[in-house]
TIDOFI-104461 format. One record per atom (N, C-alpha, C): x, y, z. Coordinates in steps of 0.02 Angstrom, whole numbers, plus 50000, padded with zeros to 5 digits. Example, Ala and Ser with C-alpha at 12.3 -4.5 7.8 and 13.67 -1.06 7.14 Angstrom:
506604971650390
506154977550390
506604983550390
506424988850354
506844994750357
506455000250394
***
This chain:
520945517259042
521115511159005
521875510558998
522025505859005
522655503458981
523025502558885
523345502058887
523415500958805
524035494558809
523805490558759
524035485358750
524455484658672
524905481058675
525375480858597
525505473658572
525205474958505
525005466558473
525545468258422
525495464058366
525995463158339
525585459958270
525845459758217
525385456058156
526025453358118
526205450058103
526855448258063
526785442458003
526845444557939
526635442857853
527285440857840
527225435457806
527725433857750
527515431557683
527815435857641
527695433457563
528255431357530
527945424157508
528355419257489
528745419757404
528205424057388
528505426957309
529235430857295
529065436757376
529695441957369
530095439857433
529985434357463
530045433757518
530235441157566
529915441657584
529975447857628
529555447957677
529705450057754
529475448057807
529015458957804
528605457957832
528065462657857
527885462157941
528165467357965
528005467758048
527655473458051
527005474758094
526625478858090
526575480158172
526625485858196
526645485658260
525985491058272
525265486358318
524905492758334
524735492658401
524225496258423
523955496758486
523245496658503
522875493358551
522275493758556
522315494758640
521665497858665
521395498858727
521225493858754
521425491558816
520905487858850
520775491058900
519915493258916
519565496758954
519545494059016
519655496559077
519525495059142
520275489759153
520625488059128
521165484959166
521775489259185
521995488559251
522555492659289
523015485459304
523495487259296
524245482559318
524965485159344
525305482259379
525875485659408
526495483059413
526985484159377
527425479959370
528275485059379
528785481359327
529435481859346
529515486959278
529745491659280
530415493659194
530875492859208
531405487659186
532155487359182
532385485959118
532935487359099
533455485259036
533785479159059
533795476159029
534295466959060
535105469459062
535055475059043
536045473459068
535975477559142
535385479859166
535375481659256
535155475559292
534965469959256
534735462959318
535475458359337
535535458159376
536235454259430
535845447759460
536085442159452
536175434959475
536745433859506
536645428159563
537295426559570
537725421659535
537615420359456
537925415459414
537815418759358
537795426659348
537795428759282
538685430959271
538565436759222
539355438259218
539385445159223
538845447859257
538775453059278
538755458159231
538495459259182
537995463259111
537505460359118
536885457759147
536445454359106
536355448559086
535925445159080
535965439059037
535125439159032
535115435058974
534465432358965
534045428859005
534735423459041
534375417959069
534195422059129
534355426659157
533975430759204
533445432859195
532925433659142
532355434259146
531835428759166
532285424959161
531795417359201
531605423559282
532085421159307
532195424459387
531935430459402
531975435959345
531445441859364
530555438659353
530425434459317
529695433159316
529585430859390
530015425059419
529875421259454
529655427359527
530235431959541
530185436559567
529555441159584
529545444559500
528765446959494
528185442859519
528255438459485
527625431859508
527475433559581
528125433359633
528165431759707
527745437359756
527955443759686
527795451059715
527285452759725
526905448959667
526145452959647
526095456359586
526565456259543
526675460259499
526395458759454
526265462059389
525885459259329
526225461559259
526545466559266
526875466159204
527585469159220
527865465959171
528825469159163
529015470259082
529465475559091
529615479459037
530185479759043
530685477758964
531155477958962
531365482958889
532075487458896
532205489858833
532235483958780
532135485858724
532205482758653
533245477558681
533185474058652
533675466958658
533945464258614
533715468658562
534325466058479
534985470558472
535115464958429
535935468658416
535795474758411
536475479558417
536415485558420
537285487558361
537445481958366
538495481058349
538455483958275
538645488758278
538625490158212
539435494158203
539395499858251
539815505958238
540685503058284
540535497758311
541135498858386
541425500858423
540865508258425
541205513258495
540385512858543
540555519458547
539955520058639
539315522458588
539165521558519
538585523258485
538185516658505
538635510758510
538135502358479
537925503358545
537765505658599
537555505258662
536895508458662
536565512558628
535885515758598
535435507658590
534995509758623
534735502458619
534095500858559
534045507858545
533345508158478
533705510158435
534335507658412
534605508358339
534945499958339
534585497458305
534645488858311
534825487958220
535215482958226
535635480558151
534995476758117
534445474358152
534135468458144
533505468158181
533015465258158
532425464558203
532295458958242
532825454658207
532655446558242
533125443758279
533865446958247
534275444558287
534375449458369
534725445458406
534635447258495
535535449058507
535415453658548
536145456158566
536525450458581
536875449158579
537555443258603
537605444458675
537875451658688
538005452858745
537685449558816
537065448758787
536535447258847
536565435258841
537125434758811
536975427158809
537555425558878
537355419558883
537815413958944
537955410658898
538785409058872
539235405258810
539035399358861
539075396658910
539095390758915
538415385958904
537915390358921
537105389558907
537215388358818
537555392358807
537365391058733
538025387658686
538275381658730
538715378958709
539355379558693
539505383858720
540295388158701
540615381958761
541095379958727
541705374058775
542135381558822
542175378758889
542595383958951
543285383058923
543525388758913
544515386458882
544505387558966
545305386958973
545775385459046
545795392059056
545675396459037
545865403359054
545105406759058
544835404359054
543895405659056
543765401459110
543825397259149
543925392859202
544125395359241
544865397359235
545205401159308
544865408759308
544505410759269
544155416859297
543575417859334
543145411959325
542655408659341
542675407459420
543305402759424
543405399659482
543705406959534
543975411659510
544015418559549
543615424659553
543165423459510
542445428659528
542455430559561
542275424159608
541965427759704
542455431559738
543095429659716
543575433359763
543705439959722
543795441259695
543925445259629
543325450459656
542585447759632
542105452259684
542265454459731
542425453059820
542515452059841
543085459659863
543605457759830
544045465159822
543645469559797
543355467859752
542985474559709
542345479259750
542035475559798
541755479059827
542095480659907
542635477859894
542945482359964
543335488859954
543355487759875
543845494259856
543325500259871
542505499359829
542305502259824
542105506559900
542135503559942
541945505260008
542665508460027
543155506460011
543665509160020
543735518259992
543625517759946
543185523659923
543055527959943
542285524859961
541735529359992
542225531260061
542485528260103
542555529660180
543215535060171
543465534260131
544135541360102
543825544960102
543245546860059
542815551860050
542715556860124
542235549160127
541825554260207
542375554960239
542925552860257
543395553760297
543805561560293
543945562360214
544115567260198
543765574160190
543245571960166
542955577460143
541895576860176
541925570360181
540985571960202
540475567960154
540055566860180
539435562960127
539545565560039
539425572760048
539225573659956
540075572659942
540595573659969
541215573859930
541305564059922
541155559959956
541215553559949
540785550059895
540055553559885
539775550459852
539965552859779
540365558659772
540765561559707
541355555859675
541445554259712
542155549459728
541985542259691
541375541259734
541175535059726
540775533959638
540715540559619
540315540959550
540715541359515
541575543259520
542095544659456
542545539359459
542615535359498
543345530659493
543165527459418
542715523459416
542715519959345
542825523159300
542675529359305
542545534359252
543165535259231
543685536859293
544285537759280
544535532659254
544605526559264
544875521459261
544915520059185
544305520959150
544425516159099
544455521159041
545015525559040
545045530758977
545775527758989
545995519959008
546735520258998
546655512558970
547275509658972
547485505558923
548095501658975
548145495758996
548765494959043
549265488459001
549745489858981
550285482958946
550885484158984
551395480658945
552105482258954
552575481758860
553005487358867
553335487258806
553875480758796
554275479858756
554615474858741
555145475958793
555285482158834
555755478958854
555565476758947
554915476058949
554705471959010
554405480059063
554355487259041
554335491359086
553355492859085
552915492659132
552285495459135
552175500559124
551735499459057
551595505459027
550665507159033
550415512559040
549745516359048
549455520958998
549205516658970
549015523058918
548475527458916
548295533758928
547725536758943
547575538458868
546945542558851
546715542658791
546215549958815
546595553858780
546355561858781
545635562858756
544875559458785
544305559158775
544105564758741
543615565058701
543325569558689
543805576658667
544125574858648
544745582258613
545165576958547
545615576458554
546085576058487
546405567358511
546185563758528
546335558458554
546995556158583
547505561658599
548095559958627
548135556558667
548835552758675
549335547458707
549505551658760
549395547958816
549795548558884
549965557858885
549495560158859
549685571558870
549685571658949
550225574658953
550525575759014
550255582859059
549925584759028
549415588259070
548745588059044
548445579959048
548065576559090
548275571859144
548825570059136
549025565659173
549255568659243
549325575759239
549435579959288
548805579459305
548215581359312
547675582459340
547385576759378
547525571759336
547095566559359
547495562259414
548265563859430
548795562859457
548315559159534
548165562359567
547975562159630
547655555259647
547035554559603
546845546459603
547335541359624
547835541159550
548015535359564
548805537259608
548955541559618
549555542859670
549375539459762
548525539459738
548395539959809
548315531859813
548075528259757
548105520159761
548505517159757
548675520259678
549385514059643
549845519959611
550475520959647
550855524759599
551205520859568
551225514559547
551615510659493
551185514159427
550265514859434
549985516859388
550505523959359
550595525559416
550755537059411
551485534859357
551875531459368
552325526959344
552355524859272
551955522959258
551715519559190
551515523059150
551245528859183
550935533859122
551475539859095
552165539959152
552675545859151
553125542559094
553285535659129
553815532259093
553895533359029
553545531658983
553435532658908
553745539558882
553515543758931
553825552858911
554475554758912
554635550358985
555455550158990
555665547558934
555545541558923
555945537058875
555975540258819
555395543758794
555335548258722
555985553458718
555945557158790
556565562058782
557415557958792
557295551258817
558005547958834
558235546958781
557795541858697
557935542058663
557995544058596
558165552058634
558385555258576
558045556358532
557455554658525
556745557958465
556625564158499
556555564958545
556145572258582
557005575558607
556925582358582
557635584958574
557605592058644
556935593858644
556775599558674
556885602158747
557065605158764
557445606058842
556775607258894
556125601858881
555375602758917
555295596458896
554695592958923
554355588058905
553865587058852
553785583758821
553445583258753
552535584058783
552245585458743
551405588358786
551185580058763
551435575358727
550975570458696
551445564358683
551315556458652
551595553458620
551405552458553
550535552358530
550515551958485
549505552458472
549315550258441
548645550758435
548395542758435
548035542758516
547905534758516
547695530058476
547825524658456
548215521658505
549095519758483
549345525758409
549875523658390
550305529558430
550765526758476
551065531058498
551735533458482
552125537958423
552595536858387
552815543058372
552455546958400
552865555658394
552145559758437
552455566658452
551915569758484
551715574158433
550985572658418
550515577458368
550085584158397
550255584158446
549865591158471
550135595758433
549885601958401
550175607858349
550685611658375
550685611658453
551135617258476
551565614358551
551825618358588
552185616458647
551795619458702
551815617058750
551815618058836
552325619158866
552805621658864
553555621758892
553505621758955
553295625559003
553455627559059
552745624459081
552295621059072
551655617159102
552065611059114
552215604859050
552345599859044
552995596559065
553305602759091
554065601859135
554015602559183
553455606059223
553385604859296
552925599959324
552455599459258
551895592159265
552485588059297
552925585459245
553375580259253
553755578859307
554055584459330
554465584459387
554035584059465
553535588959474
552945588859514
552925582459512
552645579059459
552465572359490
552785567659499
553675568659474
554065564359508
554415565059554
554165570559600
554275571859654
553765568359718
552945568259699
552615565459749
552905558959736
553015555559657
553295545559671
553635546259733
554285549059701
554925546159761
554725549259856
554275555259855
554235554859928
553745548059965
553335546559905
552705543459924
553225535459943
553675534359886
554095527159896
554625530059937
554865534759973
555495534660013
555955535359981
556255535459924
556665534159885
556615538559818
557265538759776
557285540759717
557415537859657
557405529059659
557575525559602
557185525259532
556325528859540
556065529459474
556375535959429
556645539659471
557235546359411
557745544859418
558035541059465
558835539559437
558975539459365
558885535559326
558755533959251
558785540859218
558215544859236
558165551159208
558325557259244
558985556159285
559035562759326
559215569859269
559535566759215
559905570659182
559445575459134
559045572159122
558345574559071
557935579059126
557675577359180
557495580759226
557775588259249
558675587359261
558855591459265
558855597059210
558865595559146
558725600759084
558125603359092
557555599459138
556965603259102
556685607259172
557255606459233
557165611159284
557505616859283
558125617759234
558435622759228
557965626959173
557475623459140
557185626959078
556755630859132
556365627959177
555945630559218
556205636659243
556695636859281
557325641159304
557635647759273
557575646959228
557665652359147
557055654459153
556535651059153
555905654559125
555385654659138
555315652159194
554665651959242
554365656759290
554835661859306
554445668659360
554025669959321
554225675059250
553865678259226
553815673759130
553135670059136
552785666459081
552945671659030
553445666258982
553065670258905
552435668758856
552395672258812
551655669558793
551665664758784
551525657558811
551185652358828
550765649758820
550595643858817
549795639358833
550015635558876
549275634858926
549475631458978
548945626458987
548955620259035
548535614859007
547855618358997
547465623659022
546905626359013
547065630558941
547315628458887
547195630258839
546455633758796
546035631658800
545515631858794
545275641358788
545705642258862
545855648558855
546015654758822
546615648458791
547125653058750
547765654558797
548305658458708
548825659958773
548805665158816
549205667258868
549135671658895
549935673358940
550275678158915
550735680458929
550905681958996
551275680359053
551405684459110
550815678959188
550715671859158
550085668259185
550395668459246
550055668259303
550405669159380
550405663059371
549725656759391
549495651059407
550335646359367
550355647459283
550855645559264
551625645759305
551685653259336
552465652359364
552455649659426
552015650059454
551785644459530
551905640059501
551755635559475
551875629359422
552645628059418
553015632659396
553885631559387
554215632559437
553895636359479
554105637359547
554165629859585
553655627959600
553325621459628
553795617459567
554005615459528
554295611859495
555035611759490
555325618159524
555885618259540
555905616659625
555685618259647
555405616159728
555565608059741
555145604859704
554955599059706
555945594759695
556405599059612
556805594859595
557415593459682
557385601459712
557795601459758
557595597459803
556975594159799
556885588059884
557085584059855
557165581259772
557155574759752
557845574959766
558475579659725
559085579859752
559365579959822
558815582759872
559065580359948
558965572559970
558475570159956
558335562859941
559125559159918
559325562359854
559775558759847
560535561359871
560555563459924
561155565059964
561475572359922
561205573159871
561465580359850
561525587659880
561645589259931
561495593159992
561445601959951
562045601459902
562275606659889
561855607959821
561365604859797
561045604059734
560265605759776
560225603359826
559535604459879
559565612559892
560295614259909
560215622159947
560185626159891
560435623659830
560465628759773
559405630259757
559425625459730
558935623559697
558255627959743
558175623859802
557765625759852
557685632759884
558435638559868
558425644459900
558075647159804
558365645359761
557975648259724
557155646259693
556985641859716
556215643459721
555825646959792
556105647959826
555965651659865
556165660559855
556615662859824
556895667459811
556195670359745
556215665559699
555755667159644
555005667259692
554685662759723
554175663759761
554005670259784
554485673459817
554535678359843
554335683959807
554875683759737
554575690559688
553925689259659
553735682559657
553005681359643
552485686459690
552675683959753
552025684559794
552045693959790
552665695159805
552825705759776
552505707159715
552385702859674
552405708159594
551615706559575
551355701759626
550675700259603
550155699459648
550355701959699
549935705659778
549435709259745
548795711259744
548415715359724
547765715659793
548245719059836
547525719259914
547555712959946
546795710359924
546545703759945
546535697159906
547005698459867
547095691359805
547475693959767
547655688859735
548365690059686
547895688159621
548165691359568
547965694059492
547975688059444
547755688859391
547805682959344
548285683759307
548745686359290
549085688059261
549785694159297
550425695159295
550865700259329
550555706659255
550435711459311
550115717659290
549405719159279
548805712559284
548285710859246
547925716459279
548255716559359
547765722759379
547205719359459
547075722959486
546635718859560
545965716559530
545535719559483
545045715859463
545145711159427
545765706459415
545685701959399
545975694959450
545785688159441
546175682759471
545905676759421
546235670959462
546265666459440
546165661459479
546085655459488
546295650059528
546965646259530
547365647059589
548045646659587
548195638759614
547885634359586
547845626859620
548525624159613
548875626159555
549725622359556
549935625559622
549905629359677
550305630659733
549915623159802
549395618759765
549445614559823
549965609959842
550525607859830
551025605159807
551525609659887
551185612659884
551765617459962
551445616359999
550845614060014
550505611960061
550655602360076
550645602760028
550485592760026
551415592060050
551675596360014
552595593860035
552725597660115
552425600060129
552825606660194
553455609760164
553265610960129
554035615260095
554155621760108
553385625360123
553445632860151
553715636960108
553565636860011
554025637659968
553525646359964
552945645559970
552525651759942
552635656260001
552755663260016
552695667260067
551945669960085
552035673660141
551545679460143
550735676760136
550695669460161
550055665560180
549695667760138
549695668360070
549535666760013
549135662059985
549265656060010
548725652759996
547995651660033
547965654560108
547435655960141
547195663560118
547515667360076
547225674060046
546905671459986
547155669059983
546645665259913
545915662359937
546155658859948
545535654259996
544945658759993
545235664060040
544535666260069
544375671360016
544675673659971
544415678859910
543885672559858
544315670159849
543925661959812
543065660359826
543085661359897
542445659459952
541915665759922
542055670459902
541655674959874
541605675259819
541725671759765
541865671659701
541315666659677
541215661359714
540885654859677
539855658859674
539805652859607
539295653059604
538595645859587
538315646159569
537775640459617
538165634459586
538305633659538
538885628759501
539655626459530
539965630459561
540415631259572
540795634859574
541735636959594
542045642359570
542165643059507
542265648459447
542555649159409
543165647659414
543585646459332
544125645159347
544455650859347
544355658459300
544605663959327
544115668959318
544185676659328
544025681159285
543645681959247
543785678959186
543565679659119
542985675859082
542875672259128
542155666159084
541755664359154
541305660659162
540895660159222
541265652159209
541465649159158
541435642259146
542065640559194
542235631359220
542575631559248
542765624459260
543515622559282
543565615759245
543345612159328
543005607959355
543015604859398
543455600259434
544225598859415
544515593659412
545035599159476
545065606159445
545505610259470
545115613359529
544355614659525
544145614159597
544365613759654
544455604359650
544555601259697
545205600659713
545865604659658
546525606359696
546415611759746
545945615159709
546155622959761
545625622459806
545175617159800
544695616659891
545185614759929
545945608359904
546005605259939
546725610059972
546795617159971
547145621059992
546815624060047
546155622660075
545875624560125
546095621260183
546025627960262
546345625360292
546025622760358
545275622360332
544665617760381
544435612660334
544055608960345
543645604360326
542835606260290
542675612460339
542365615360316
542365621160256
542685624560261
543095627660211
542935623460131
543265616160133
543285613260083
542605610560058
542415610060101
541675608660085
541135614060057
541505619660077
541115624060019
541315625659974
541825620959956
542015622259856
541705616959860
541625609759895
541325602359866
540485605159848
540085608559880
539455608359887
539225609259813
539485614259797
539285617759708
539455613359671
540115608559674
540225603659635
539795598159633
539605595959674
538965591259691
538385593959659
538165598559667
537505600359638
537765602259575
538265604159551
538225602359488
538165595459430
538525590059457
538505583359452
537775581959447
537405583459505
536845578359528
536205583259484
536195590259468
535795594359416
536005594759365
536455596259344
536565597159267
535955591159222
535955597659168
535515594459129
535945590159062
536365589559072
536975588359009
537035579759023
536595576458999
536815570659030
537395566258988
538045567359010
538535565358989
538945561759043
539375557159035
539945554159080
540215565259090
540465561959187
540625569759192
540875575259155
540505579059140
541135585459107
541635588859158
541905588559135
542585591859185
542555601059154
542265601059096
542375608859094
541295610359071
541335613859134
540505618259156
540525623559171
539685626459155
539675632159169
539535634259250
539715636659256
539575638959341
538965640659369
538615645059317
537865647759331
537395641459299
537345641259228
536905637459200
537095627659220
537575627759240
537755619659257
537695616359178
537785618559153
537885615159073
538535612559064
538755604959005
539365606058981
539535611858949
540085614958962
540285617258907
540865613558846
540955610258877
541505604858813
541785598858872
542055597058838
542355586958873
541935584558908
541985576758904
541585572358941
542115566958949
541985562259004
542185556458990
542875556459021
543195561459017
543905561559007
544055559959077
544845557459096
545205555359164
545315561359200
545365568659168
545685572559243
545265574059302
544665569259296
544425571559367
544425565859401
545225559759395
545635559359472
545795565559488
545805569959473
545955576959506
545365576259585
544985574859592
544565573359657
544615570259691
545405566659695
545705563559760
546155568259803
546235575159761
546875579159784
546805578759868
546105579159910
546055580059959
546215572059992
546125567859974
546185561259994
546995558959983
547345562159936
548065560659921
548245563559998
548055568859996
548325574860058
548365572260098
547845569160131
547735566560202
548135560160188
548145553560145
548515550260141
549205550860149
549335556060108
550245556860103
550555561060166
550115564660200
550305570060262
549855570160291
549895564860348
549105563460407
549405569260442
550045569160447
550205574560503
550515583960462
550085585960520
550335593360508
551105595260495
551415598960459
552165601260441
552645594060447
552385590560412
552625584460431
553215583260408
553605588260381
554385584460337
554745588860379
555145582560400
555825583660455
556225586960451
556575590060387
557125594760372
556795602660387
556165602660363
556025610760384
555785614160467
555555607560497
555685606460560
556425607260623
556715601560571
557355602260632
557685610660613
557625612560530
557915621260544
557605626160577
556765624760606
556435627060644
556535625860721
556915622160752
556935618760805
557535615360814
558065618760822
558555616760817
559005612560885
558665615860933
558835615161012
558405609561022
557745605860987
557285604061026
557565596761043
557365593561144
557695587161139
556825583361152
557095577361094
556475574061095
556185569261152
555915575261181
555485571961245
554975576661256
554135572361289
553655573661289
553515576061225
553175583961211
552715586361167
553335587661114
553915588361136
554505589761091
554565585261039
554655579361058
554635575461012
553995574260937
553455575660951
552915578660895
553215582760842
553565589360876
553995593560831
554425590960752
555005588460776
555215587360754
555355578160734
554895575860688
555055568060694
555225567260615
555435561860585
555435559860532
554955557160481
554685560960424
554365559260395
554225561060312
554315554860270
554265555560212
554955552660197
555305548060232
556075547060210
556065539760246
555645534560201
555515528360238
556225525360209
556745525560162
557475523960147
558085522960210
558335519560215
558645518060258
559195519660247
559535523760189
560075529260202
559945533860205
559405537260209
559125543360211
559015545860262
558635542060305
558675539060380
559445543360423
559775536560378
560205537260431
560645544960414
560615547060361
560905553960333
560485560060374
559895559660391
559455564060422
559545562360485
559685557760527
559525557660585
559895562260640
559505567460675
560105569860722
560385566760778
560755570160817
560875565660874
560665570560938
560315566660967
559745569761035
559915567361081
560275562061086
560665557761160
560925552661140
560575546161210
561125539061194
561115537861134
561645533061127
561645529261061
561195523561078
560975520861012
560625514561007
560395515660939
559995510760920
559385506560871
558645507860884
558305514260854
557545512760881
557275507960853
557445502860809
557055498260773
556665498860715
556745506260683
556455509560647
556615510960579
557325508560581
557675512560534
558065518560541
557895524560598
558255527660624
558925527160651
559595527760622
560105524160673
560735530160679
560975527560717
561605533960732
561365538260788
561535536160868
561315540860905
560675543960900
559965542560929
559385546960927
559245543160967
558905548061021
558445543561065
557735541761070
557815535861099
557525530561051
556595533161123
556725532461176
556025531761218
555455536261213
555555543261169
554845546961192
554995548961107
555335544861060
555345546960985
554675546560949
554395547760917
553715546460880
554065540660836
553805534260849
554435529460805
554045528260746
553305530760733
553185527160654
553385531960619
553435539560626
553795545360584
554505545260575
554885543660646
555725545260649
555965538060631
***
């Protein structure tokens, strides 16, 4: 039998008070087959894309067409009570009679079109239109980069990422981004999340990567933020007016900063988003410089942790952040600020890779000992630049110690807990040096996504064995799952930056396979160009931007 739901509904006119009685009776021998949906999953092509009411006309008509006999929808009353992600519970209703708003058509129900409700109207389709080419845009990075399950990962977080931010401009006309530290202490624009989640939008829109730095600079330009590092915060969203985090990041949040204003200016050719702040920059690379081989007790964005004195992963971090300031200063014709800068992150690299060698992987800590490690994902940054800053192929020793480490969840993030943040994963898959390779850090991440029993917007921090949250949801750093898609975007080609080339190849004249060697790339500026260009023969113009003597016929001309 089936069971059927009637309804009895009393009013007494004395106390006036309404009586709803909800019961159930059998009806024997009837079978029926129909639809369950919630109305904010039905799509028209004249709704507003949540739902609408008047779409249940069109699902009957539908059903009718099918054969169907019954449809079921969640409960449809207000829910507005609280004004966060609680009023979205659809069986906690303000009211029995009144109907969600959400689900109305204003114009069906008499709302006059203003001019600015009109011109949105009239751009829907196109507006659509982009929106599902982005999304495909997406997906095909994915598979391109990484394969079916890493695309369909991709394709499940962009929104996710997207909307833990906030986009305006301040008074004085500059684009500002505000992210919102989910699920923790609600911080402003924390600069290591903004590090993590970096990759996303570096790889779409770095005006976004832009918008979210700007604010930090400006904090330390004017003179509120005094500290020779970057501030970890602005404020507790959405008033942004001092940084309230309890403690400092020194040596995290100064290479966040610099790191990532190092991919802007290679990604734009240029160095005009730190001009402004070369000077602040430079304080907080010399802080790095002072104090980045060997970590003092510290917190590092994996706080969660705790501190931990002597963190390798951390001085890779200052390393790579001093790395990064010397390309920005070769960028800007500083030659002698490039050789300084650049021999000493390589010099410090060096005592890194000596003091924390342990066999077949390097330690979590200098001294921690060979049974311990970590995941060393701040060294992808020497891969993505060709900077050649880490020695002693180090990061393919990792790799393959890593490859034995994971478990049905994924890798840990070190040692010490099975738990592990997923966002950082996908830096240190994307240090692999196959395709395949990377795909066996993606696999565990996938089946964790698609099993976990935690049904939350992604957690970025899980357990490895049990696939449980262990804490955050919601939150932006897993744009951290473009790192592999930035990669291939920003460096299609192998050792692709020209300066570590031509000191590799100094004789080479560009013709036939020679020319591959050594070409120009990452220096789309047209004094930069011409400051880099060697001279290989005739003079001329390749048309490129290249000028001053180079020859022009067997040049790779979209690199040189």
């Amino acid at each position: 039998s089936t069971r059927h739901e009637w309804r009895a509904h009393t009013l007494d006119l004395k106390t006036a008070k309404a009586s709803v009685r909800d019961t159930w009776s059998d009806i024997p021998g009837w079978k029926g087959a129909g639809t369950a949906i919630p109305v904010f999953a039905l799509r028209t092509a004249d709704d507003f894309g949540v739902g609408e009411f008047r779409d249940l006309k069109k699902l009957v008509d539908w059903a009718q067409k099918t054969g169907q006999t019954l449809i079921q929808i969640l409960p449809v009353n207000d829910t507005t009570m609280t004004g966060d992600w609680m009023d979205s519970y659809p069986y906690n209703a303000n009211s029995t009679f009144a109907l969600h708003p959400q689900y109305l058509n204003l114009q069906a129900a008499g709302v006059k079109q203003t001019p600015a409700f009109k011109k949105m109207k009239a751009s829907y389709a196109s507006i659509m239109k982009r929106c599902r080419a982005f999304d495909k845009m997406i997906y095909d990075d994915g598979m391109k980069s990484g394969g079916k399950e890493y695309a369909e990962i991709l394709s499940g977080s962009y929104r996710h990422v997207m909307a833990a931010h906030k986009l305006f401009q301040d008074k004085d006309g500059n684009l500002l981004w505000f992210s919102k530290e989910n699920n923790s202490n609600g911080c402003v624009n924390t600069v290591d999340l903004t590090y993590p989640e970096a990759p996303l939008v570096l790889a779409y829109n770095p005006n976004l990567q832009k918008a979210m730095m700007t604010s930090i600079f400006e904090y330390s330009k004017s003179g509120r933020w005094t500290k020779p590092f970057a501030a970890h915060d602005l404020g507790q969203y959405p008033l942004a007016n001092h940084q309230v985090y309890g403690g400092d990041m020194p040596l995290e949040e100064a290479g966040n900063m610099i790191t990532l204003a190092t991919q802007i200016c290679k990604l734009e050719g240029k160095t005009s988003y730190v001009d402004p702040y070369w000077d602040i920059i430079t304080t907080w690379v010399n802080y790095l410089a002072e104090n980045g081989l060997h970590p003092a007790n510290q917190l590092c964005t994996d706080d969660f942790a705790g501190h931990w004195a002597g963190n390798c992963n951390l001085a890779l971090k200052a390393i790579m952040g001093i790395a990064g300031y010397a390309e920005m200063a070769r960028m800007k014709g500083l030659e002698d600020i490039y050789q300084k800068y650049n021999a000493m992150a390589k010099e410090m690299a060096s005592t890194w890779e000596k003091e924390t060698h342990v066999g077949d992987h390097y330690e979590l800590a200098y001294g921690a000992g060979k049974d311990t490690w970590s995941q060393k994902y701040n060294m992808v940054w020497d891969k993505l630049w060709g900077t050649h800053i880490i020695p002693g192929n180090a990061m393919q020793t990792e790799i393959n110690y890593y490859l034995t480490k994971q478990n049905k969840y994924g890798l840990p993030l070190d040692c010490r807990r099975d738990y592990t943040k997923t966002d950082w994963i996908m830096w240190t898959a994307s240090m692999a040096s196959t395709k395949a390779d990377f795909q066996k850090f993606v696999s565990p991440v996938y089946r964790y996504i698609n099993e976990t029993q935690s049904r939350v917007p992604i957690s970025d921090w899980s357990d490895t064995k049990t696939g449980l949250m262990t804490g955050f949801k919601a939150r932006s750093v897993i744009g951290g799952y473009w790192m592999r898609v930035l990669m291939d975007k920003a460096s299609p080609l192998k050792d692709k930056d020209f300066l570590f080339r031509v000191e590799n190849c100094e004789n080479v004249i560009l013709e036939g396979e020679g020319a591959d060697a050594c070409t120009l790339g990452g220096y789309a500026d047209y004094a930069e160009r011409k400051a880099f260009c060697k001279t290989y023969g005739k003079s001329g113009t390749d048309g490129a931007g290249c000028i001053d003597d180079i020859l022009y016929s067997n040049c790779i001309i979209h690199d040189c």
